[in-house]
Biopython code that builds the backbone (N, CA, C, O; Angstrom):
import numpy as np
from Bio.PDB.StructureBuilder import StructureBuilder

atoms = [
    (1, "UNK", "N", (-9.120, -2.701, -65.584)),
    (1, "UNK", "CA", (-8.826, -3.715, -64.608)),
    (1, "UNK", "C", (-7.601, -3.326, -63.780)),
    (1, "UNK", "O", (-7.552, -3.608, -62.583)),
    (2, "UNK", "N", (-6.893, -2.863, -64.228)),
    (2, "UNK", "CA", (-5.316, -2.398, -63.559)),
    (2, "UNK", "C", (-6.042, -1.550, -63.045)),
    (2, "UNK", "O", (-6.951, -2.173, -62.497)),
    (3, "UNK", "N", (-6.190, -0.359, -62.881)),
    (3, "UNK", "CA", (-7.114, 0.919, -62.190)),
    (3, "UNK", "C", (-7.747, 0.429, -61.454)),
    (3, "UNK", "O", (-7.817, 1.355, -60.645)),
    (4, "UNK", "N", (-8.538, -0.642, -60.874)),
    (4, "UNK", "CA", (-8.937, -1.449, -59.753)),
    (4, "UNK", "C", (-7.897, -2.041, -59.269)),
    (4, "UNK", "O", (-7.980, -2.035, -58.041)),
    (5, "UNK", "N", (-7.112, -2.466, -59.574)),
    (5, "UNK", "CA", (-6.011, -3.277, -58.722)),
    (5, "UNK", "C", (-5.140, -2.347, -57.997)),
    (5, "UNK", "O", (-4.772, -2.397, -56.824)),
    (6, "UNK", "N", (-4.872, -1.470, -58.933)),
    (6, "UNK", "CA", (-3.962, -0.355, -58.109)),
    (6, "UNK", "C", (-4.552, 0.973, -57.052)),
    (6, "UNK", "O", (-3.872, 1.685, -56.314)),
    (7, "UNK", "N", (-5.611, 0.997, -57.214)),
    (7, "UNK", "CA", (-6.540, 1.431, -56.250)),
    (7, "UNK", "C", (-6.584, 0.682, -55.111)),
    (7, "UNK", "O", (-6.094, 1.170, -54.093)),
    (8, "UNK", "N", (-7.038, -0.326, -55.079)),
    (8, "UNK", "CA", (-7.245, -1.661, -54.056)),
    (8, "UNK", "C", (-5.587, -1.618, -53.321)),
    (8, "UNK", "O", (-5.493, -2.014, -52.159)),
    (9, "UNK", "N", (-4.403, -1.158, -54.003)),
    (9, "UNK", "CA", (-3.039, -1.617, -53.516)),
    (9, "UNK", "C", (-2.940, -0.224, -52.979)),
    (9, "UNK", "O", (-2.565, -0.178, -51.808)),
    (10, "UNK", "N", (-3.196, 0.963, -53.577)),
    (10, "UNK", "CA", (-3.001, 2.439, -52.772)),
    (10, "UNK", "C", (-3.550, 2.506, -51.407)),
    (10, "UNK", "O", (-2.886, 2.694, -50.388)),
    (11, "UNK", "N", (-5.271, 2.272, -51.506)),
    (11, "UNK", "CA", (-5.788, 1.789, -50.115)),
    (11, "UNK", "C", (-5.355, 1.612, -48.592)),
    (11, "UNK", "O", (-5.271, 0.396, -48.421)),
    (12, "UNK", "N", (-5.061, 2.239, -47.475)),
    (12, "UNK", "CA", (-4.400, 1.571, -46.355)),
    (12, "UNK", "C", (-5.260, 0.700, -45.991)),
    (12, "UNK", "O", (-6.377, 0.602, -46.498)),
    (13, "UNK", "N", (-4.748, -0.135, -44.926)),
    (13, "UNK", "CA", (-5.898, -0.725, -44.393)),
    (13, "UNK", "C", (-6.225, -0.495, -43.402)),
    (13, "UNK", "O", (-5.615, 0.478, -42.960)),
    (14, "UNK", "N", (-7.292, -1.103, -42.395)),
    (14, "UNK", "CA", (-8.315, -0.268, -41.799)),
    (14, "UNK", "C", (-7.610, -0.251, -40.600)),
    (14, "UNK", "O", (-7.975, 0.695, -39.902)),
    (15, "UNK", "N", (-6.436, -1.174, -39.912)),
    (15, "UNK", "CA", (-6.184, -1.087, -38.863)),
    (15, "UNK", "C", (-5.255, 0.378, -39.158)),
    (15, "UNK", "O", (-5.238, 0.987, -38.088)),
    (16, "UNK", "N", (-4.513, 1.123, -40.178)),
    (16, "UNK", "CA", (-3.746, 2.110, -40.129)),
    (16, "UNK", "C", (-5.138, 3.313, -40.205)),
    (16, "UNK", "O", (-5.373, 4.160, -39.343)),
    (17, "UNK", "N", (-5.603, 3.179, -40.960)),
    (17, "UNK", "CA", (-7.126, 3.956, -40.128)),
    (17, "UNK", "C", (-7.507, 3.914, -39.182)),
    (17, "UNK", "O", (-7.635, 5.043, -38.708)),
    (18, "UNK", "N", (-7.925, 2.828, -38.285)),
    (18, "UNK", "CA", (-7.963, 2.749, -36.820)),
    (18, "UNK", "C", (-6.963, 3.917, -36.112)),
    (18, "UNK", "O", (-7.275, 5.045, -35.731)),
    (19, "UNK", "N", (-5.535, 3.183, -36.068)),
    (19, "UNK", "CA", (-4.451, 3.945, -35.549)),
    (19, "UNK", "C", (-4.772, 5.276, -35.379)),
    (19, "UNK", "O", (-4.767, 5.818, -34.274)),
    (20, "UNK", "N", (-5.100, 5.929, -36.593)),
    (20, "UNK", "CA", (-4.773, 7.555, -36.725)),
    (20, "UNK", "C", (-5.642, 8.052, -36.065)),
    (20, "UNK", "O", (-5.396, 9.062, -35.404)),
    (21, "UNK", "N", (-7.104, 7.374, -36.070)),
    (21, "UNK", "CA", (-7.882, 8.092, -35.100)),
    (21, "UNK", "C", (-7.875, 7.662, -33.615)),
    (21, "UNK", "O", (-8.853, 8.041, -32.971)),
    (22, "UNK", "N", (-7.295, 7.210, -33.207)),
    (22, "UNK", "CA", (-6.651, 6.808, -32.111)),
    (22, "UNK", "C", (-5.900, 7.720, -31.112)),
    (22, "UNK", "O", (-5.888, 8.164, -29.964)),
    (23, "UNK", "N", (-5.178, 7.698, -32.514)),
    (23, "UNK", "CA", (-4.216, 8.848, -32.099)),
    (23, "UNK", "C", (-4.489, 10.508, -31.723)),
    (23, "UNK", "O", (-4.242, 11.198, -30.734)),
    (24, "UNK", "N", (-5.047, 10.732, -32.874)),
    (24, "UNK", "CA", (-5.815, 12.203, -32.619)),
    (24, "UNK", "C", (-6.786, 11.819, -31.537)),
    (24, "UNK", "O", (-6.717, 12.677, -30.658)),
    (25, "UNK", "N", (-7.753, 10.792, -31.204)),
    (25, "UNK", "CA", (-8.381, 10.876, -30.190)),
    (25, "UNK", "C", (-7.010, 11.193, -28.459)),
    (25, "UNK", "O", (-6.920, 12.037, -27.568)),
    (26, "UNK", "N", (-6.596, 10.503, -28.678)),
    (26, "UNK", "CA", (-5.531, 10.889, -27.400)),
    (26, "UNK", "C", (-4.898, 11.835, -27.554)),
    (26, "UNK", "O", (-4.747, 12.439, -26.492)),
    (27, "UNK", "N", (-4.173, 12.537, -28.837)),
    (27, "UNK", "CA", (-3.813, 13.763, -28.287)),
    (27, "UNK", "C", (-4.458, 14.919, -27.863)),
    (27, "UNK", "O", (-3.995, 15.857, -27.214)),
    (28, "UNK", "N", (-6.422, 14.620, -28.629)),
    (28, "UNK", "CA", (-6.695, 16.013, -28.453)),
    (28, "UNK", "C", (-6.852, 15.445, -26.918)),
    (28, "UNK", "O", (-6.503, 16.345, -26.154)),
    (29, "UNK", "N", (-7.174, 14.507, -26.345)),
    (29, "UNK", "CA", (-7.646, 14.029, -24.753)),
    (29, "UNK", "C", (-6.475, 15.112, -23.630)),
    (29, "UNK", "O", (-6.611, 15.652, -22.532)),
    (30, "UNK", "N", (-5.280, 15.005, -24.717)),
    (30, "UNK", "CA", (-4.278, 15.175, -23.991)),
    (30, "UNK", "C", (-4.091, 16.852, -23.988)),
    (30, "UNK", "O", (-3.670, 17.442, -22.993)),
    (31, "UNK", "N", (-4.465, 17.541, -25.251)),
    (31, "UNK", "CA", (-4.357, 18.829, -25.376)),
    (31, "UNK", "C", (-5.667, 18.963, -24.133)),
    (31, "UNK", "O", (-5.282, 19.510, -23.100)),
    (32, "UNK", "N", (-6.873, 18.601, -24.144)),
    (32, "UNK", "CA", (-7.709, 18.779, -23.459)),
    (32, "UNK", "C", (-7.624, 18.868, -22.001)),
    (32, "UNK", "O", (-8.365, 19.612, -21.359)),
    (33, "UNK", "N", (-6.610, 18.020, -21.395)),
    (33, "UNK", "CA", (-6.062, 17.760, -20.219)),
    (33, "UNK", "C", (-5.153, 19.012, -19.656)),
    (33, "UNK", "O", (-4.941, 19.401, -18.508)),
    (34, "UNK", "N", (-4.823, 19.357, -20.602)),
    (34, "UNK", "CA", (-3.301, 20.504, -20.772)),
    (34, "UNK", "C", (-4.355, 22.018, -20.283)),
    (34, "UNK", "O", (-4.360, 22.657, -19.231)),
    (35, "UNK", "N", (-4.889, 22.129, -21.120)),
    (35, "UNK", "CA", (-6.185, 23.228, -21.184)),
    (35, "UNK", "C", (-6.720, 23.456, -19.845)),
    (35, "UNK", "O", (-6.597, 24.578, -19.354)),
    (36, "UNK", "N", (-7.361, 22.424, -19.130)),
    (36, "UNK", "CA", (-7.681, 22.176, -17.387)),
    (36, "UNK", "C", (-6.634, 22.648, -16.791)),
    (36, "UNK", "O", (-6.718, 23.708, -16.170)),
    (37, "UNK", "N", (-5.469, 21.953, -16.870)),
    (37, "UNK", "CA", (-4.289, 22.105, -15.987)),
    (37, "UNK", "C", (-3.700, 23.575, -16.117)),
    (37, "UNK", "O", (-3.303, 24.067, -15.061)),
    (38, "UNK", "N", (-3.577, 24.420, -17.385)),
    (38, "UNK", "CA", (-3.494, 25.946, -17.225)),
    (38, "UNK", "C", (-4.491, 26.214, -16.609)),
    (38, "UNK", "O", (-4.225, 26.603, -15.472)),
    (39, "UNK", "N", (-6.197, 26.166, -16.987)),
    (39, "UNK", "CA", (-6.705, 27.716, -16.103)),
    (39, "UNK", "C", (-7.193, 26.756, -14.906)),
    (39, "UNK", "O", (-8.368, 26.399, -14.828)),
    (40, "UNK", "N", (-6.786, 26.592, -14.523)),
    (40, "UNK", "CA", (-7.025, 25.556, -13.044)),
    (40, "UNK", "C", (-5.546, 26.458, -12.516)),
    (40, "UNK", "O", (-5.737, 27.512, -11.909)),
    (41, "UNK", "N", (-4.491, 26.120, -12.704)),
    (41, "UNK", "CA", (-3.263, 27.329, -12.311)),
    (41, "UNK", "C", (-3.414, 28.698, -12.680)),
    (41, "UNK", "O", (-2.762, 29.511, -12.025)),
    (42, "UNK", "N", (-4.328, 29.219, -13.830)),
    (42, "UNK", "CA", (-4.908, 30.717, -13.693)),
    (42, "UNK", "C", (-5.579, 31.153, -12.786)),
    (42, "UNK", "O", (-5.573, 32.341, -12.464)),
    (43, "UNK", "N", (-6.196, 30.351, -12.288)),
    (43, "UNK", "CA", (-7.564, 30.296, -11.522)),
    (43, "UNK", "C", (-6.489, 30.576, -10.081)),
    (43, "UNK", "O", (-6.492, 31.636, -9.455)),
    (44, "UNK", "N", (-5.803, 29.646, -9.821)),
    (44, "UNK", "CA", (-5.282, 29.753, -9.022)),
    (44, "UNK", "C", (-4.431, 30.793, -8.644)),
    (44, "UNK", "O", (-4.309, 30.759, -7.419)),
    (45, "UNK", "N", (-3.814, 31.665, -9.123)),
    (45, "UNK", "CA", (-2.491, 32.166, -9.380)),
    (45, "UNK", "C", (-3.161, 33.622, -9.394)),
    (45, "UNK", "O", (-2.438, 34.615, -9.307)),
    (46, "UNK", "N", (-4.845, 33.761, -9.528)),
    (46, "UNK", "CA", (-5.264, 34.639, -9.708)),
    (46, "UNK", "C", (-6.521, 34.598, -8.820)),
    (46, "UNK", "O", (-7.435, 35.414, -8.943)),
    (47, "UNK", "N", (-6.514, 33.672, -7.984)),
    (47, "UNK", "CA", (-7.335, 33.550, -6.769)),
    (47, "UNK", "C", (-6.903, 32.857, -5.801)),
    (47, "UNK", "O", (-7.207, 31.679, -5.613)),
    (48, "UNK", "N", (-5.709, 33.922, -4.684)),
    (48, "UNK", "CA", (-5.013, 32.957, -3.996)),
    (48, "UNK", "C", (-6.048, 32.426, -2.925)),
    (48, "UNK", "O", (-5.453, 31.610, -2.221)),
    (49, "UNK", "N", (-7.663, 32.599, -2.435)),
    (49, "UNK", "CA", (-8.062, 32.218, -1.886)),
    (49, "UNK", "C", (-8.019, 30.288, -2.471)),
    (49, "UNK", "O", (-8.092, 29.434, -1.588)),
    (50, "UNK", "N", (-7.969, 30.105, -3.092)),
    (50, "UNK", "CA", (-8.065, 28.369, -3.668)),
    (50, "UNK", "C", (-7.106, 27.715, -3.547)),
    (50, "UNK", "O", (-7.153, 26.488, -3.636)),
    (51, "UNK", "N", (-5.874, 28.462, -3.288)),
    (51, "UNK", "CA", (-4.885, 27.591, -2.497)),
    (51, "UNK", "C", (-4.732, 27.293, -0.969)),
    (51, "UNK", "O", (-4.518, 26.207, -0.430)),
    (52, "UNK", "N", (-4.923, 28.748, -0.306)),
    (52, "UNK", "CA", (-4.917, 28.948, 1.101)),
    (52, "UNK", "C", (-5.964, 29.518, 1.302)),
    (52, "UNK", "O", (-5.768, 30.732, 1.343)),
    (53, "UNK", "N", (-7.168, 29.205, 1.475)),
    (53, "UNK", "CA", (-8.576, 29.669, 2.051)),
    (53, "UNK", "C", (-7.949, 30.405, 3.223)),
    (53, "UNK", "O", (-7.015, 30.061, 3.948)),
    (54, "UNK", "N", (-8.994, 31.945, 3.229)),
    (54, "UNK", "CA", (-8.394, 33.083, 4.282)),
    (54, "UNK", "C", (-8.982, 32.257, 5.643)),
    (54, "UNK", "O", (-8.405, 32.575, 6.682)),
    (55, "UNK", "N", (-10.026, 31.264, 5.775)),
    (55, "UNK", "CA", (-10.526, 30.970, 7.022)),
    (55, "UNK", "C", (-9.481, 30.191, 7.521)),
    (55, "UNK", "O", (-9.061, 30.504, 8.635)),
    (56, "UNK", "N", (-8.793, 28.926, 6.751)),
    (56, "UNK", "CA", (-7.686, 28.193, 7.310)),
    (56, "UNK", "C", (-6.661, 29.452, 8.259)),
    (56, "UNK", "O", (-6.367, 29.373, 9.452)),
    (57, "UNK", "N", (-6.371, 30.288, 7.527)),
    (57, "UNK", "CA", (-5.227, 31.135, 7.739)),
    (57, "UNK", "C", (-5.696, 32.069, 9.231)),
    (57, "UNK", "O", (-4.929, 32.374, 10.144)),
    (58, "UNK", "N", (-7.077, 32.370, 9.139)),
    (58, "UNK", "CA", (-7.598, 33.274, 10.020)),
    (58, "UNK", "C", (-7.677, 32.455, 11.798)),
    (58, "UNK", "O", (-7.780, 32.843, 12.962)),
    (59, "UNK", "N", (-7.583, 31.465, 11.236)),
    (59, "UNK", "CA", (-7.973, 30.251, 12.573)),
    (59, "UNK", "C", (-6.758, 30.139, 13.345)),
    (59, "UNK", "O", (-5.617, 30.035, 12.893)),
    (60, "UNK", "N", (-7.096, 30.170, 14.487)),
    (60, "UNK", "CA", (-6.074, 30.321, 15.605)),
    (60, "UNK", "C", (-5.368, 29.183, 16.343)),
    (60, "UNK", "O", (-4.617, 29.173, 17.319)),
    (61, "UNK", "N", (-6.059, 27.850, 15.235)),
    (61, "UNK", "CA", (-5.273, 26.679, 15.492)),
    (61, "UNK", "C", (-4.749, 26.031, 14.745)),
    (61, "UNK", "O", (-4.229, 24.916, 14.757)),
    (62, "UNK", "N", (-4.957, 27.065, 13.804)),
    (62, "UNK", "CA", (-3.799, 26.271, 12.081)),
    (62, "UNK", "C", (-2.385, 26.606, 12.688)),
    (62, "UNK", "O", (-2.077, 27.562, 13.399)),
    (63, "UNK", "N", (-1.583, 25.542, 12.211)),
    (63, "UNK", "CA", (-0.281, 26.062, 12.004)),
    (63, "UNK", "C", (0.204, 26.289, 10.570)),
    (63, "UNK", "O", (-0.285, 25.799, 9.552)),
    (64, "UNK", "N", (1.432, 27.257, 10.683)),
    (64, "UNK", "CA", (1.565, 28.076, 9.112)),
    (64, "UNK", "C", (2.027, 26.977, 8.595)),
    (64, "UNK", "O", (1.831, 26.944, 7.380)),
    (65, "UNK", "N", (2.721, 25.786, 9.139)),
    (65, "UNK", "CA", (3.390, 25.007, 8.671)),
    (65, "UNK", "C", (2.165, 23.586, 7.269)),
    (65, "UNK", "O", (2.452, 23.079, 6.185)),
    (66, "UNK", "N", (1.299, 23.533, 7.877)),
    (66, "UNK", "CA", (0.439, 22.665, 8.017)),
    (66, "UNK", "C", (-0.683, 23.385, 6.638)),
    (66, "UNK", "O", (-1.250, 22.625, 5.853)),
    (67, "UNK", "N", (-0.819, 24.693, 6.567)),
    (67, "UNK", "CA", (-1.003, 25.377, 5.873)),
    (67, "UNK", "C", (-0.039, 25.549, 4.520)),
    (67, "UNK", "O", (-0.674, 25.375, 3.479)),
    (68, "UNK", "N", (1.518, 25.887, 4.322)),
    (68, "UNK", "CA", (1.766, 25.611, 3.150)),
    (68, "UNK", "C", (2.441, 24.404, 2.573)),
    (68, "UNK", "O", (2.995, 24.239, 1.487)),
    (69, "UNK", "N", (2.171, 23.299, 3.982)),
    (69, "UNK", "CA", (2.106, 22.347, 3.105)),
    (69, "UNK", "C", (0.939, 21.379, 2.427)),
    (69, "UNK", "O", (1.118, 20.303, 1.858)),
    (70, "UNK", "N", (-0.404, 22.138, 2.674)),
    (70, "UNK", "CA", (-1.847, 22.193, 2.296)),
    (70, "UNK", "C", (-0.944, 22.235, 0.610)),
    (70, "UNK", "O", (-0.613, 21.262, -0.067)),
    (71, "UNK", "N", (-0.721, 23.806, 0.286)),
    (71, "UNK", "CA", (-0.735, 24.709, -0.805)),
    (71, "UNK", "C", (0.406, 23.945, -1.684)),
    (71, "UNK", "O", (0.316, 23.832, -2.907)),
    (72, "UNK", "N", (1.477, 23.438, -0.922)),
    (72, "UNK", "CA", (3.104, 22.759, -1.670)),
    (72, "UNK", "C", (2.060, 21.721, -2.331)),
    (72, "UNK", "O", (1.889, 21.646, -3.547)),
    (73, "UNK", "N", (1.332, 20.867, -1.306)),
    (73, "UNK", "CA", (0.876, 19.495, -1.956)),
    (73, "UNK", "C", (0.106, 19.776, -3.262)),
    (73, "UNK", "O", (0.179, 19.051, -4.254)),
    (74, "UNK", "N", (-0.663, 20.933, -3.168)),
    (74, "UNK", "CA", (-1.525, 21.205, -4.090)),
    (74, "UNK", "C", (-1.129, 21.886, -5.711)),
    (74, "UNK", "O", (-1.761, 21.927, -6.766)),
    (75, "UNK", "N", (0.380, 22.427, -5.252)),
    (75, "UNK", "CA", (1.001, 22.864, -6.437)),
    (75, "UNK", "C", (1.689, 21.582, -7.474)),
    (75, "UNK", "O", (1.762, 21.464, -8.697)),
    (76, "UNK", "N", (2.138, 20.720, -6.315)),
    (76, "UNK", "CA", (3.022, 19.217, -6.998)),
    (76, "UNK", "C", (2.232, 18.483, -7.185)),
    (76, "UNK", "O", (2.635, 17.357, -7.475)),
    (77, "UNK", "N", (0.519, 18.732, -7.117)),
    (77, "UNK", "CA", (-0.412, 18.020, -7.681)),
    (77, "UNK", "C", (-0.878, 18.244, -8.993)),
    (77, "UNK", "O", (-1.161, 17.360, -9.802)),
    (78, "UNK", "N", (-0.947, 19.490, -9.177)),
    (78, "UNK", "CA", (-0.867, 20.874, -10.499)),
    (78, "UNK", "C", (0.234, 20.236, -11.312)),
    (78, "UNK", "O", (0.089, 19.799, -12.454)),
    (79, "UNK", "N", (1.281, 20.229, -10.652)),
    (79, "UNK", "CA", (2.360, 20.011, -11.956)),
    (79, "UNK", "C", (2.563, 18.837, -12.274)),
    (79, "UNK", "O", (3.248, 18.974, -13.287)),
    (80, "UNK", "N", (2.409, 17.473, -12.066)),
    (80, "UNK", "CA", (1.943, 16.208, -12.332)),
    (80, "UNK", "C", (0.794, 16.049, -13.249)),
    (80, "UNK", "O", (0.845, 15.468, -14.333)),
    (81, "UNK", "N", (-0.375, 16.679, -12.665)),
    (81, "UNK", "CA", (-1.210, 16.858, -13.695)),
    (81, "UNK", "C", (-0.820, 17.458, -14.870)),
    (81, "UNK", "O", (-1.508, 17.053, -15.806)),
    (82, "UNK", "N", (-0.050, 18.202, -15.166)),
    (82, "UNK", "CA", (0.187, 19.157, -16.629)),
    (82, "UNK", "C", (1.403, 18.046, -16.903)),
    (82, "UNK", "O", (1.028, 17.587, -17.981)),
    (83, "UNK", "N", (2.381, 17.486, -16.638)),
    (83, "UNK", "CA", (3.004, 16.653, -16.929)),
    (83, "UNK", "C", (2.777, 15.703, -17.354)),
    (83, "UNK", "O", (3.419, 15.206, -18.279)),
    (84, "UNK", "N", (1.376, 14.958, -16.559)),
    (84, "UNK", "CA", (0.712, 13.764, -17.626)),
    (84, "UNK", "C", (-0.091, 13.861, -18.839)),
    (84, "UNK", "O", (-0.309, 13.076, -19.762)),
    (85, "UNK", "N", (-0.625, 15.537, -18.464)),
    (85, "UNK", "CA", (-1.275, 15.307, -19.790)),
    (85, "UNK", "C", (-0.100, 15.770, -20.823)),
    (85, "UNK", "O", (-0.241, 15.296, -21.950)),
    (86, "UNK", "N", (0.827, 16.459, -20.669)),
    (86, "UNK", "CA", (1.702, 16.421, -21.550)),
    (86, "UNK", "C", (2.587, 14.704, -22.588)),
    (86, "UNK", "O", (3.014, 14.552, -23.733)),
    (87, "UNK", "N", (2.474, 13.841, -21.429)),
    (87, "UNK", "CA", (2.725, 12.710, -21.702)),
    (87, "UNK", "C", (1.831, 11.912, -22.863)),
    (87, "UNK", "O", (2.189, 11.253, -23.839)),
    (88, "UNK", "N", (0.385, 12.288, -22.290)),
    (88, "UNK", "CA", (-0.683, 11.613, -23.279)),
    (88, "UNK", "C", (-0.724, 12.220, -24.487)),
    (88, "UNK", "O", (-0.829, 11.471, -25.458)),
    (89, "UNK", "N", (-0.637, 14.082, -24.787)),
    (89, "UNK", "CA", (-0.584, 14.713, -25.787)),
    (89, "UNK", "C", (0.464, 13.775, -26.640)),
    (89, "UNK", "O", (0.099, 13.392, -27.751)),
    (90, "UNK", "N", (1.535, 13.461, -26.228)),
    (90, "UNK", "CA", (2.674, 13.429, -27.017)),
    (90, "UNK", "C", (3.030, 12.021, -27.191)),
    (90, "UNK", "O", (3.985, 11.648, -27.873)),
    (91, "UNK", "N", (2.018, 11.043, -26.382)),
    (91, "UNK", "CA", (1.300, 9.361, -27.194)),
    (91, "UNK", "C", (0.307, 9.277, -27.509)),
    (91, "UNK", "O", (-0.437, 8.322, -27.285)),
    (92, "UNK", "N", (0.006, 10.429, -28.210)),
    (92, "UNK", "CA", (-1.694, 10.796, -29.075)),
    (92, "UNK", "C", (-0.411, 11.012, -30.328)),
    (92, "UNK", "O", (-0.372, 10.107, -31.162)),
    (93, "UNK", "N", (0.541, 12.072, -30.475)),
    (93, "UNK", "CA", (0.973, 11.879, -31.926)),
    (93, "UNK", "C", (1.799, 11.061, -32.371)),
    (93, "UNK", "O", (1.943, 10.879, -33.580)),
    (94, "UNK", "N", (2.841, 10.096, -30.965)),
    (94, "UNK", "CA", (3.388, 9.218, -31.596)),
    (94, "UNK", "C", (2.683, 8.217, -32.176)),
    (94, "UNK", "O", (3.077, 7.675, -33.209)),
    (95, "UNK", "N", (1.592, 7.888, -31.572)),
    (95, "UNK", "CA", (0.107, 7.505, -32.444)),
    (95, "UNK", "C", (0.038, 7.466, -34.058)),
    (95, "UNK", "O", (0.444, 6.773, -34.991)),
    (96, "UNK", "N", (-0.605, 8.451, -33.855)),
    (96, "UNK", "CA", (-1.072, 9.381, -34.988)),
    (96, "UNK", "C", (0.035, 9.091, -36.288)),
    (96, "UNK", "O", (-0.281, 8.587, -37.366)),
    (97, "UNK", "N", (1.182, 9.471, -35.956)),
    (97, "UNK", "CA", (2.473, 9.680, -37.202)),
    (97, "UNK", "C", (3.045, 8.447, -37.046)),
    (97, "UNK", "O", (4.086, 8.399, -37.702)),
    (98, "UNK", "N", (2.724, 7.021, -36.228)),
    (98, "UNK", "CA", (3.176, 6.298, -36.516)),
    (98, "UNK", "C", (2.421, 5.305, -37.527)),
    (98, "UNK", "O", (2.971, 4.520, -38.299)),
    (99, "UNK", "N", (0.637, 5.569, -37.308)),
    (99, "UNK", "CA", (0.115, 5.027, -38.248)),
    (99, "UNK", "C", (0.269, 5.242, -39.313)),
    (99, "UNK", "O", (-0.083, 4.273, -39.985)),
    (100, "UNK", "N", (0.738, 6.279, -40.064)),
    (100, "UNK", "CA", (1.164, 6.460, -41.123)),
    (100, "UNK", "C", (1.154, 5.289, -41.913)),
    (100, "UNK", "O", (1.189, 4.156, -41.435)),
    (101, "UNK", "N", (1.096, 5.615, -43.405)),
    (101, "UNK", "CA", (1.385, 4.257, -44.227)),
    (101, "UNK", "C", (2.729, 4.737, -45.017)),
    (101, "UNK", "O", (2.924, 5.814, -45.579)),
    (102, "UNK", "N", (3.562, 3.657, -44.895)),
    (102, "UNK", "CA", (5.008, 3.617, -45.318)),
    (102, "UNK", "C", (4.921, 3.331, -47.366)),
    (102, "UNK", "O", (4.313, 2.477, -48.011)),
    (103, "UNK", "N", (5.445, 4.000, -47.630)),
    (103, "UNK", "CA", (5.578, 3.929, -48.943)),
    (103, "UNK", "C", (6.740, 3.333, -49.560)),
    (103, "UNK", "O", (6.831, 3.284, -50.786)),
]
sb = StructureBuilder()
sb.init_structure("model")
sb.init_model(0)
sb.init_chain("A")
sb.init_seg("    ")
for serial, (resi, resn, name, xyz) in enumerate(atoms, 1):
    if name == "N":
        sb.init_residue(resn, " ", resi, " ")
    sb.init_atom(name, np.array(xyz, "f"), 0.0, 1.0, " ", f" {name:<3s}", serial, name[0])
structure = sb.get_structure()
C-alpha cells in the first residue's frame, strides 16, 4: 500500500508534462528557424546574384543607391530573422527547464 502511495506522490503531474513538451516543441521550432536563417545567408553570401540580381545592376535606370539599399534592407531582414529565432530557441528551454519538477 505505501509503494502505491509513494509512486502516486513521485508522479509529476500532467501540466509539468505538458510544459516540457512545450518547450522542446519551441525550441526545436526555434533551432529550426536558426537552420533557415544560416543557409538562407549561405545561400546568399555564396550567391551574390540573390541579393543584387545582375539585371537590377545592368539597367540603366537603377540607381546604385536604390540598389544597396534593396541589399541593406535585405541583410537587416536576415539578421532579425536569426535574432528571433534565437529568441524562440531560448523560450523553448526556458520552457523546458522550467517545467521541471522541484524536489
Amino acid at each position: 500500500m505505501n509503494d502505491e502511495l509513494n509512486e502516486k506522490i513521485d508522479r509529476e503531474p500532467a501540466e509539468q508534462i505538458a510544459g516540457r513538451f512545450v518547450g522542446i516543441a519551441v525550441f526545436l521550432a526555434g533551432i529550426v528557424l536558426l537552420i533557415v536563417t544560416f543557409s538562407m545567408a549561405y545561400q546568399a553570401f555564396h550567391q551574390p546574384d540573390i541579393l543584387l540580381p545582375l539585371s537590377s545592376l545592368q539597367s540603366p535606370t537603377t540607381s546604385v543607391s536604390s540598389v544597396y539599399a534593396r541589399a541593406g534592407v535585405l541583410l537587416v531582414l536576415l539578421f532579425v530573422m536569426g535574432y528571433l529565432a534565437s529568441l524562440i530557441a531560448a523560450r523553448g528551454a526556458q520552457l523546458l527547464f522550467s517545467a521541471r519538477k522541484e524536489r
